[in-house]
N, CA, C and O atoms as a GROMACS GRO file, in nm:
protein
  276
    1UNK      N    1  10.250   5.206  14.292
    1UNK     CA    2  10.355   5.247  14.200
    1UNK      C    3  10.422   5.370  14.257
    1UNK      O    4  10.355   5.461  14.306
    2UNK      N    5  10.529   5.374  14.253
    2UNK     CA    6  10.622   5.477  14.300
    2UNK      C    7  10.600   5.643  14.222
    2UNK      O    8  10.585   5.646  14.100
    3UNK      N    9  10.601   5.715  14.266
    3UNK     CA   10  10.574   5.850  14.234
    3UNK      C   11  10.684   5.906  14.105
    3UNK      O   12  10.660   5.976  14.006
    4UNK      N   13  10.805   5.848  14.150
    4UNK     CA   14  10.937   5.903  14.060
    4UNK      C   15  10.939   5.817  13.910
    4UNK      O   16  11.032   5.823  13.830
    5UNK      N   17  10.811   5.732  13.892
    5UNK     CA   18  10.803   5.670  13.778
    5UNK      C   19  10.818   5.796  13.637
    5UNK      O   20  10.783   5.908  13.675
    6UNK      N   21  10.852   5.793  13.524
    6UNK     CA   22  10.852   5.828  13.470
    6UNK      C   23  10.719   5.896  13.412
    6UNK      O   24  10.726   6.018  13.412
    7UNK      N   25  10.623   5.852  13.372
    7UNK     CA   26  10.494   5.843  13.361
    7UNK      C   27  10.410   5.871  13.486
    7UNK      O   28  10.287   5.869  13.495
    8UNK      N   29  10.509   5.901  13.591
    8UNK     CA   30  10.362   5.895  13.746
    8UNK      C   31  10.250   6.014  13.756
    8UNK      O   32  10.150   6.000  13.826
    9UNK      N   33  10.284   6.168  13.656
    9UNK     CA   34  10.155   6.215  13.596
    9UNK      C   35  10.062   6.166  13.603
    9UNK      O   36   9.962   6.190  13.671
   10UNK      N   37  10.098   6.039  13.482
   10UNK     CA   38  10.004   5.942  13.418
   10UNK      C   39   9.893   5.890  13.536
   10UNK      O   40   9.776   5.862  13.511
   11UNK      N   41   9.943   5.884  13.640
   11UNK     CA   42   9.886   5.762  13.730
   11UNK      C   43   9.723   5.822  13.797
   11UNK      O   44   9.623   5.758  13.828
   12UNK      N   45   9.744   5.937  13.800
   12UNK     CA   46   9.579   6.040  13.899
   12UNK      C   47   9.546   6.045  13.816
   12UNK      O   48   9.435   5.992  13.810
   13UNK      N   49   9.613   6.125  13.638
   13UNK     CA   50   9.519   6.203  13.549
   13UNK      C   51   9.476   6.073  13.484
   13UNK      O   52   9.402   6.004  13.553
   14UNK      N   53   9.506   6.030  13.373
   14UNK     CA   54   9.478   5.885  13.328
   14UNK      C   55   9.529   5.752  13.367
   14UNK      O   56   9.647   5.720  13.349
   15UNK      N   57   9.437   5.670  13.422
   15UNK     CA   58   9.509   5.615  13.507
   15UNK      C   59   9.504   5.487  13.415
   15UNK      O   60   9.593   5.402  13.412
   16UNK      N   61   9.377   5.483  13.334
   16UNK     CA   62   9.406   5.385  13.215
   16UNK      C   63   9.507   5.375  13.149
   16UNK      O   64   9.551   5.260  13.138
   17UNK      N   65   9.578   5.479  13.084
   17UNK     CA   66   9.710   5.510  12.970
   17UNK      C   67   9.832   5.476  13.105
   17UNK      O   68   9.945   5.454  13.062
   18UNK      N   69   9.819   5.471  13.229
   18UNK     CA   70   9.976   5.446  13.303
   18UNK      C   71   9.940   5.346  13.327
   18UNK      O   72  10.039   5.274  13.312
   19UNK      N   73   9.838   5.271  13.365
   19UNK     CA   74   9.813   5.094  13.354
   19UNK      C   75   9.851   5.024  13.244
   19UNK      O   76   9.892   4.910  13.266
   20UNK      N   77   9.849   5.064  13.125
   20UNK     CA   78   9.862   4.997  12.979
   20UNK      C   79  10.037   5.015  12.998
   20UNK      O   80  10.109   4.918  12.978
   21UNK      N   81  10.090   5.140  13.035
   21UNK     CA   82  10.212   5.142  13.010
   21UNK      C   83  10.312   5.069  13.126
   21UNK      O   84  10.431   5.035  13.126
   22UNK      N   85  10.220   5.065  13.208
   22UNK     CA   86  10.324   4.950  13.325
   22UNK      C   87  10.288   4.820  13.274
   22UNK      O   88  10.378   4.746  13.235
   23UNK      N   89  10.176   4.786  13.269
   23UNK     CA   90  10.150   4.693  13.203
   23UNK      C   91  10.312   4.602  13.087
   23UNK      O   92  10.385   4.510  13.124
   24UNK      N   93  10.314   4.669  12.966
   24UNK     CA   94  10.404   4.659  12.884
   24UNK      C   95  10.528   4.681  12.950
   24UNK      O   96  10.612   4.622  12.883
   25UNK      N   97  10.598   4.752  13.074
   25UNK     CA   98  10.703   4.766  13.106
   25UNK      C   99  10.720   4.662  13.154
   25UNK      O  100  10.814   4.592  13.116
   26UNK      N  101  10.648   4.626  13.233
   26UNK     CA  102  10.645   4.452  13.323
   26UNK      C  103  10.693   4.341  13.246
   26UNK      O  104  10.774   4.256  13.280
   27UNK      N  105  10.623   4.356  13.121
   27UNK     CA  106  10.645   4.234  13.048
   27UNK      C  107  10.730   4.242  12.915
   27UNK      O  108  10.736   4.169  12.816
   28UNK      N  109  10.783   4.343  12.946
   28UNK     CA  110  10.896   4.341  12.768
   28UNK      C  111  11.020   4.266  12.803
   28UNK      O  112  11.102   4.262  12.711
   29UNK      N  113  11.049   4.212  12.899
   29UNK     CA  114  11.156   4.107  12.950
   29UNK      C  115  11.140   3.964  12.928
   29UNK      O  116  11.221   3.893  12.868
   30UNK      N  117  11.006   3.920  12.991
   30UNK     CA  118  10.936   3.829  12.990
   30UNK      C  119  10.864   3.761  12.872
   30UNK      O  120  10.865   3.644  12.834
   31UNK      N  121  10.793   3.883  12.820
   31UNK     CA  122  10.688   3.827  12.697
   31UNK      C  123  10.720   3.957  12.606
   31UNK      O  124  10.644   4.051  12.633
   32UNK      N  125  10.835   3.989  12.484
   32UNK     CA  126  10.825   4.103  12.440
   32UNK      C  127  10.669   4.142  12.327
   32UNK      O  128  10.625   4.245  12.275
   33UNK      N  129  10.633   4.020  12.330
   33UNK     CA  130  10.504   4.007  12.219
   33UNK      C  131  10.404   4.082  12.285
   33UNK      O  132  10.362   4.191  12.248
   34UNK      N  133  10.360   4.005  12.408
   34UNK     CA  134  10.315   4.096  12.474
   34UNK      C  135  10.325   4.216  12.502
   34UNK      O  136  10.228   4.290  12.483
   35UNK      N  137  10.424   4.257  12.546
   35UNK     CA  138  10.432   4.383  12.556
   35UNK      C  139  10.415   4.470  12.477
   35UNK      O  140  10.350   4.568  12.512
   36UNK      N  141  10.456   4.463  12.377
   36UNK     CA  142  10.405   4.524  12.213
   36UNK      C  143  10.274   4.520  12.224
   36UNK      O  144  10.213   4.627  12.228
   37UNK      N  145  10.221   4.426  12.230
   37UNK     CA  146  10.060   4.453  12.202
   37UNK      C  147  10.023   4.559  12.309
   37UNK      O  148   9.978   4.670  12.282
   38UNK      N  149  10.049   4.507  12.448
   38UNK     CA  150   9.991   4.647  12.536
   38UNK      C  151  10.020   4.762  12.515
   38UNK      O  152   9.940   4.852  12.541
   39UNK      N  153  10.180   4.790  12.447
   39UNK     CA  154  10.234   4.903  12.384
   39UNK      C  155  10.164   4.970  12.282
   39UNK      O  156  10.193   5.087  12.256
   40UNK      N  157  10.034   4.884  12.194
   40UNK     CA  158   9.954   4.941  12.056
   40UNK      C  159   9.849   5.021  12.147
   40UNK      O  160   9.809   5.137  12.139
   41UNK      N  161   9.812   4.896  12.252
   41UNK     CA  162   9.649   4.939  12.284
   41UNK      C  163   9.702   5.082  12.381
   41UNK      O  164   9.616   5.165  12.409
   42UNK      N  165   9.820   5.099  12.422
   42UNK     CA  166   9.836   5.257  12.519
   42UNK      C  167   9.858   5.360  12.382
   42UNK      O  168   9.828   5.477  12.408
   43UNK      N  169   9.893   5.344  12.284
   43UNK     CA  170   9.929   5.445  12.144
   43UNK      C  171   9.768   5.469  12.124
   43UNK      O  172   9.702   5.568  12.157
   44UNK      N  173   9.722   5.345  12.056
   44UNK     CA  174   9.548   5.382  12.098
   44UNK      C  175   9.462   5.471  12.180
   44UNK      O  176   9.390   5.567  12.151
   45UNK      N  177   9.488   5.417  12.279
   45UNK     CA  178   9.448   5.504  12.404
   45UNK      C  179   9.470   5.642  12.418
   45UNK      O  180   9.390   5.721  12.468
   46UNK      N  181   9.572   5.668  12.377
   46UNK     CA  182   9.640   5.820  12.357
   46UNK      C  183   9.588   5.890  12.217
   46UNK      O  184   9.564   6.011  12.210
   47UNK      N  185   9.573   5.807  12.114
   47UNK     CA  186   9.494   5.879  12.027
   47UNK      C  187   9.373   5.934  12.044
   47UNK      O  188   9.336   6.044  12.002
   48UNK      N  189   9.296   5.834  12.122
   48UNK     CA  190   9.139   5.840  12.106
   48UNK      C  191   9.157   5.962  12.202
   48UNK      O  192   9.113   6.066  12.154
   49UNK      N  193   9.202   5.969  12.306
   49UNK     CA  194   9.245   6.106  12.432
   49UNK      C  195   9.262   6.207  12.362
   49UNK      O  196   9.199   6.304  12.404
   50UNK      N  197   9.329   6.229  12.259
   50UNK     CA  198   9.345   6.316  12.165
   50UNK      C  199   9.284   6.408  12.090
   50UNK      O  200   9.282   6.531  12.093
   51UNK      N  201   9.220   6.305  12.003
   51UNK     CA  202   9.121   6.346  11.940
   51UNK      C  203   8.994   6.376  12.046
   51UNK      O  204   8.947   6.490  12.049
   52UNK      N  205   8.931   6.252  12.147
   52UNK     CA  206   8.829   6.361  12.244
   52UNK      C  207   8.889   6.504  12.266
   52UNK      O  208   8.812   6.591  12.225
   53UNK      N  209   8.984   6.543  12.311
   53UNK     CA  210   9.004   6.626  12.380
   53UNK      C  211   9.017   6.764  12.265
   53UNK      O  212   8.990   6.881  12.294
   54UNK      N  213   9.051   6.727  12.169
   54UNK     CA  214   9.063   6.791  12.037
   54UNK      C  215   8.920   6.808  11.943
   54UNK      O  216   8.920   6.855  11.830
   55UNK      N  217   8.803   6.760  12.013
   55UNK     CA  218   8.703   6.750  11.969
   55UNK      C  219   8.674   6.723  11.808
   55UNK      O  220   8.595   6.780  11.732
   56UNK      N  221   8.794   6.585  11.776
   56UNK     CA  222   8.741   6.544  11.638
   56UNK      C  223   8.649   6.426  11.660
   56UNK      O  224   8.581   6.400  11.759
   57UNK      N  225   8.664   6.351  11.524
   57UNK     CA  226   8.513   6.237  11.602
   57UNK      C  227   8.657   6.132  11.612
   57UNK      O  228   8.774   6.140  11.574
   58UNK      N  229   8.575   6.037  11.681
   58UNK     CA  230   8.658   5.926  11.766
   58UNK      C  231   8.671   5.875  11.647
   58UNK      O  232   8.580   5.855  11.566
   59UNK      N  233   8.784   5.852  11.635
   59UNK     CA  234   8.881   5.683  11.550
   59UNK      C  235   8.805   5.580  11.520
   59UNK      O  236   8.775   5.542  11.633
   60UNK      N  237   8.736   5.486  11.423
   60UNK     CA  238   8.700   5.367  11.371
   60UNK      C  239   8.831   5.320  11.419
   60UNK      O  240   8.793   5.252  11.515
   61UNK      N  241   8.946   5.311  11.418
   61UNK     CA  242   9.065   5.217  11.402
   61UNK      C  243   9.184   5.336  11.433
   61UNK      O  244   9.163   5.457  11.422
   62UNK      N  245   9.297   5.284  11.469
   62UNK     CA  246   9.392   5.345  11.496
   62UNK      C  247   9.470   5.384  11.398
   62UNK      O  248   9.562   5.460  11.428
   63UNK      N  249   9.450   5.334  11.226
   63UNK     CA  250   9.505   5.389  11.147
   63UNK      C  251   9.418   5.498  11.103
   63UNK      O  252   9.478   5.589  11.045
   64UNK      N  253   9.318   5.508  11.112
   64UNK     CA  254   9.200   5.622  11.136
   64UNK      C  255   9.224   5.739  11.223
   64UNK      O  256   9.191   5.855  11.200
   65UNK      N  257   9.282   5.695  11.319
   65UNK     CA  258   9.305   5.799  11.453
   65UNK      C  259   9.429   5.839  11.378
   65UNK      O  260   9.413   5.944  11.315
   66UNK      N  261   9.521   5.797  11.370
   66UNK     CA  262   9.656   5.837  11.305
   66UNK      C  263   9.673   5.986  11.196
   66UNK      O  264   9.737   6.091  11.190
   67UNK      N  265   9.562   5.906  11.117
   67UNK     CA  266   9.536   6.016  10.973
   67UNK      C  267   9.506   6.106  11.013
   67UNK      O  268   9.559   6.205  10.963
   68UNK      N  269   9.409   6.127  11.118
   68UNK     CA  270   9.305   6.269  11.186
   68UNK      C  271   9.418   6.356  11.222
   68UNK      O  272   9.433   6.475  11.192
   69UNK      N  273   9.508   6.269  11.302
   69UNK     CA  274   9.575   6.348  11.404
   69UNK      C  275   9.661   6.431  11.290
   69UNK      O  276   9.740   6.518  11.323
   0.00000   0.00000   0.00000
């Protein structure tokens, strides 16, 4: 992946959360359903990052993670 990506931060530090988000860039042309879904599970991903890093307790669910935050 090219460095000047928008997200290319993303790519050394979490490399999970810039996989999910190329992921969904790839395919919002193709499959927008898809892409949405990979688009939940990187919002996810970023919560749970969150809250670890914020030292609350991890999310049951992402409307869980939501409320905390």
């Amino acid at each position: 992946m090219k460095d000047d990506h928008p997200l290319a931060c993303l790519q050394y530090r979490e490399p999970e959360l810039f996989r999910l988000y190329v992921s969904a860039e790839r395919l919002h042309h193709e499959d927008p359903a898809a892409s949405c879904v990979k688009l939940r599970a990187y919002a996810e991903a970023i919560v749970i990052k969150v809250c670890e890093k914020a030292r609350l307790p991890v999310p049951k669910n992402f409307a869980d993670g939501l409320e905390t935050l």
